[in-house]
C-alpha positions as CSV (number, residue, x, y, z in Angstrom):
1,X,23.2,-8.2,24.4
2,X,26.5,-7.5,24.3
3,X,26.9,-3.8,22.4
4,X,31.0,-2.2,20.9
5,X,30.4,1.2,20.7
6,X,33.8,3.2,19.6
7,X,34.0,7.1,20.8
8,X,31.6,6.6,24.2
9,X,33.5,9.6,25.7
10,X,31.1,12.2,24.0
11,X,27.8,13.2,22.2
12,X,25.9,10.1,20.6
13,X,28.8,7.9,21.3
14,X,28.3,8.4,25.4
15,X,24.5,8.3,24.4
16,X,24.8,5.0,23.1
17,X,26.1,4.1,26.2
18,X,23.7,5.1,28.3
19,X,20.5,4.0,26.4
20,X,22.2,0.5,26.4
21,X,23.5,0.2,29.8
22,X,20.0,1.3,31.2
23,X,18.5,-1.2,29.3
24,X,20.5,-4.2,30.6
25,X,22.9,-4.6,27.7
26,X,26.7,-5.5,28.6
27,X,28.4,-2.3,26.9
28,X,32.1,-2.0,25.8
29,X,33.7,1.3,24.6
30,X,36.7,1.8,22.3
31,X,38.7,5.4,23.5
32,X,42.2,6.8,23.1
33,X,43.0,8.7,26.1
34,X,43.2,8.5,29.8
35,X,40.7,12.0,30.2
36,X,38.5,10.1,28.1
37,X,38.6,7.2,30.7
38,X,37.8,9.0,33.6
39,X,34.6,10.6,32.2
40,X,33.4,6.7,31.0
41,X,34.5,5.3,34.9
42,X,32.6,8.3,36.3
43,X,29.1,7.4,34.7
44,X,29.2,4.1,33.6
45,X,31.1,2.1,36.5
46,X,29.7,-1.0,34.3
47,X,31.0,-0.5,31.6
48,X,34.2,-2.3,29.9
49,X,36.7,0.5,28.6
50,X,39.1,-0.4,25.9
51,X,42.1,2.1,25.6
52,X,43.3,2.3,21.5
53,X,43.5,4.5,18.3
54,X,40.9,3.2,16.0
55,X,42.9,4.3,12.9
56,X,46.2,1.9,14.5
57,X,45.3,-1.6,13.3
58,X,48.2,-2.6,15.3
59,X,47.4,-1.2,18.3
60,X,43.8,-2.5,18.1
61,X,45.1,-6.3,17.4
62,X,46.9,-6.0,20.9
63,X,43.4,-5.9,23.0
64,X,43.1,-9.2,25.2
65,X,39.0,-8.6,25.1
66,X,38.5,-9.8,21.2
67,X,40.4,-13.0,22.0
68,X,37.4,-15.1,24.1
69,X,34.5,-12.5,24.2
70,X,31.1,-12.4,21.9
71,X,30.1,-9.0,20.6
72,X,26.3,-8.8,19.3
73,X,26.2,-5.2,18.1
74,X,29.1,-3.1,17.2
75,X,28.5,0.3,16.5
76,X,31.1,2.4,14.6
77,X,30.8,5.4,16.0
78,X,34.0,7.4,16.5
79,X,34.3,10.6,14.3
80,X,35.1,13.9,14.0
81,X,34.6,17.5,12.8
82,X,36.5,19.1,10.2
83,X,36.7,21.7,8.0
84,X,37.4,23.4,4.4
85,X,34.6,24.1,2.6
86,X,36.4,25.2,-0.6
87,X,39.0,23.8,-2.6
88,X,41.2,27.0,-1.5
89,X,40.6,26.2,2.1
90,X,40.6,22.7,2.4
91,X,44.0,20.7,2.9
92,X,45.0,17.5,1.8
93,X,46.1,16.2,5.4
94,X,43.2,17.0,6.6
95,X,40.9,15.2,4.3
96,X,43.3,12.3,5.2
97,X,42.5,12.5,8.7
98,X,38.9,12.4,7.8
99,X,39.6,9.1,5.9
100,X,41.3,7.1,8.6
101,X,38.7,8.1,10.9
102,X,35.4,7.7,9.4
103,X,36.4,5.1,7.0
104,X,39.5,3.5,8.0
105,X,38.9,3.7,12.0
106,X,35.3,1.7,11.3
107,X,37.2,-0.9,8.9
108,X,39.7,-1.7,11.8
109,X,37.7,-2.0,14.6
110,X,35.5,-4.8,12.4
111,X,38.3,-6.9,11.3
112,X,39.4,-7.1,15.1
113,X,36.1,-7.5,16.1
114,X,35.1,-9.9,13.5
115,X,35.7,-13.3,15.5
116,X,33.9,-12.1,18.8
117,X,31.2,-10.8,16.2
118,X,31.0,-14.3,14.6
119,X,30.4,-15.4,17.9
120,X,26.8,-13.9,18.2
121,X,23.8,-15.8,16.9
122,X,22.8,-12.8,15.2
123,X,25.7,-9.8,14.6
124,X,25.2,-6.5,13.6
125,X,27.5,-4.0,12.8
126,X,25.9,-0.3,12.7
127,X,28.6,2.2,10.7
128,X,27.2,5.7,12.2
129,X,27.1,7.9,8.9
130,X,25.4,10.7,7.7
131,X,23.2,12.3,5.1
132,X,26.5,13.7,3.7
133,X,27.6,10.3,2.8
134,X,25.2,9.9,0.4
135,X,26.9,9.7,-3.3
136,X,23.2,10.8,-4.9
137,X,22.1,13.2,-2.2
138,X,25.3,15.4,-3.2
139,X,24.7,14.3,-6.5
140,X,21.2,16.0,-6.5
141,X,22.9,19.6,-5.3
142,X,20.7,19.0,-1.9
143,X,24.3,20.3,0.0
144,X,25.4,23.0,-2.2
145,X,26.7,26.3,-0.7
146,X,25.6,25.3,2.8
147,X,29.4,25.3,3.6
148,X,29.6,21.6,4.6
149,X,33.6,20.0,4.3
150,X,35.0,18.2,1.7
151,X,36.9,16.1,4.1
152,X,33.6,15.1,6.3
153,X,31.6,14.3,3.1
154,X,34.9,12.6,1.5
155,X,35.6,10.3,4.7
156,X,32.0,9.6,5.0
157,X,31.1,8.9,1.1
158,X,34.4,6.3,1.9
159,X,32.6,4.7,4.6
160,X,29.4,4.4,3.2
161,X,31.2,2.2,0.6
162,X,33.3,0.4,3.2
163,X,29.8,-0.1,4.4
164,X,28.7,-2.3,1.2
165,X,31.6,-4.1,1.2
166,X,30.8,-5.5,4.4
167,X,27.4,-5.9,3.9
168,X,28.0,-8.1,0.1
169,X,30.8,-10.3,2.0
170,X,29.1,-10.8,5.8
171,X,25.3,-10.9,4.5
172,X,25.9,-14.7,3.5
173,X,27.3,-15.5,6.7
174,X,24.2,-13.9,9.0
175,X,25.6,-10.5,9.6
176,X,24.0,-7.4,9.0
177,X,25.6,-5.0,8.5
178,X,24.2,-1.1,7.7
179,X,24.8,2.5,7.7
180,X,22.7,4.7,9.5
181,X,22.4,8.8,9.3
182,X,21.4,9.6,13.2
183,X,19.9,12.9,12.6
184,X,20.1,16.3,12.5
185,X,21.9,16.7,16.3
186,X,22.3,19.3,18.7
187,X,25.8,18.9,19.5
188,X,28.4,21.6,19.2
189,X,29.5,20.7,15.3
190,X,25.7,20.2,14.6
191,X,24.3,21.4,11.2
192,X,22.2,25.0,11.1
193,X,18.7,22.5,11.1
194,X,19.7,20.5,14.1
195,X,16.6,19.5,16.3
196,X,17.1,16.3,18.0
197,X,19.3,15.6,21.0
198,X,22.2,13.1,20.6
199,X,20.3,11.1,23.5
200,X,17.0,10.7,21.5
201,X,18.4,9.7,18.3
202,X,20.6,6.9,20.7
203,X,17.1,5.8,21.9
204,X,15.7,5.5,17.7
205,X,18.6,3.7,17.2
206,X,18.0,1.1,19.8
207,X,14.4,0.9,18.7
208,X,15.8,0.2,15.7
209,X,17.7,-2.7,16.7
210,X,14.9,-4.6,19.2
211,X,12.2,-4.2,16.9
212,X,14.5,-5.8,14.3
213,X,14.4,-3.2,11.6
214,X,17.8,-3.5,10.4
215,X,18.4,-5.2,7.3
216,X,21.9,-6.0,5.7
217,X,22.5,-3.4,3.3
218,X,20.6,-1.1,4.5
219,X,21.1,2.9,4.2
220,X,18.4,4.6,7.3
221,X,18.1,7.7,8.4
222,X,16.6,7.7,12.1
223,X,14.3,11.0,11.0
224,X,12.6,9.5,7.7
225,X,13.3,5.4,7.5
226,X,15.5,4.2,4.3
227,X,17.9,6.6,2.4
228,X,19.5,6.8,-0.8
229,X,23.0,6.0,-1.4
């Protein structure tokens, strides 16, 4: 298969290249900087590294690779911490930032992507969310007072939605297209109730895929099968 995985320079992303590499999958990484580089080169000789901001459509439409090659999987990884956990303490440029991001970043790398994607047989585009996306979840009070940002929840709420857009336009042209909570991970912006490295949850995931129990539309949580939205 050939695999798109954006932010492969760290945590799940650079799991996610490594569980697919190993298993004989042609991997390509979206990154922005040069440092980043360096650590992909160092580990994965194999694998194809794309230098762009995910949140610059522009600079994205400049990439030669989209032009003749096939993607099979693309996995919208790239994300990133934030904070504010109170209207007093959160800003409105930072909640932004979340947006383009989670939301916005995922949402440009698929329309670039989209004609190598409609060259695969079977396409499938993985948004890497999270429990905190979930519009009933938060609903429910399950994240009350546990201190988690409005700008994470916000950008991923957005993407979750960007998420069923793709899936109600794609589905009827053989793409899947789903969101997926990886877990509770041990990484250094985990939650309080992390347990499960970034590499095992890359290794679910990738179950996931080969035993073909992805479904357009879909909203899974690699811990307890199908969430909410």
């Amino acid at each position: 298969m050939n695999v798109l995985i954006t932010g492969g320079n760290r945590g799940l992303g650079f799991e996610f290249i490594k569980v697919f590499s190993e298993t004989g999958n042609n991997v390509t990484t979206i990154i922005r900087s040069e440092s980043a580089k360096k650590i992909i080169e160092e580990y994965f000789p194999k694998c194809t590294i794309l230098l762009s901001d995910i949140t610059n459509y522009t600079d994205l439409s400049k990439l030669d690779f989209f032009k003749n090659n096939s993607v099979d999987i693309l996995i919208n990884n790239a994300g990133k911490a934030s904070y504010g956990v109170s209207v007093k303490d959160s800003e409105s440029s930072e909640i932004e930032k979340q947006f383009k991001v989670h939301c916005l970043g995922a949402f440009n790398v698929t329309k670039v992507a989209y004609s190598s994607l409609a060259r695969s047989k079977n396409p499938i585009i993985i948004n890497i969310s999270s429990r905190l996306g979930s519009m009933s979840r938060n609903a429910e009070g399950e994240f009350t007072g546990k201190g988690f940002s409005y700008g994470y929840r916000i950008g991923k709420g957005a993407q979750n939605m960007l998420t069923q857009c793709l899936s109600q336009e794609l589905g009827v042209k053989g793409f899947k297209v789903c969101a997926l909570h990886p877990g509770r991970l041990l990484t250094s912006s985990g939650a309080t109730d992390a347990h499960m490295t970034p590499y095992e949850s890359a290794k679910k995931v990738y179950n996931l895929i080969v035993k073909k129990q992805i479904e357009n539309g879909g909203y899974y949580c690699v811990e307890t099968g199908s969430m909410s939205w």
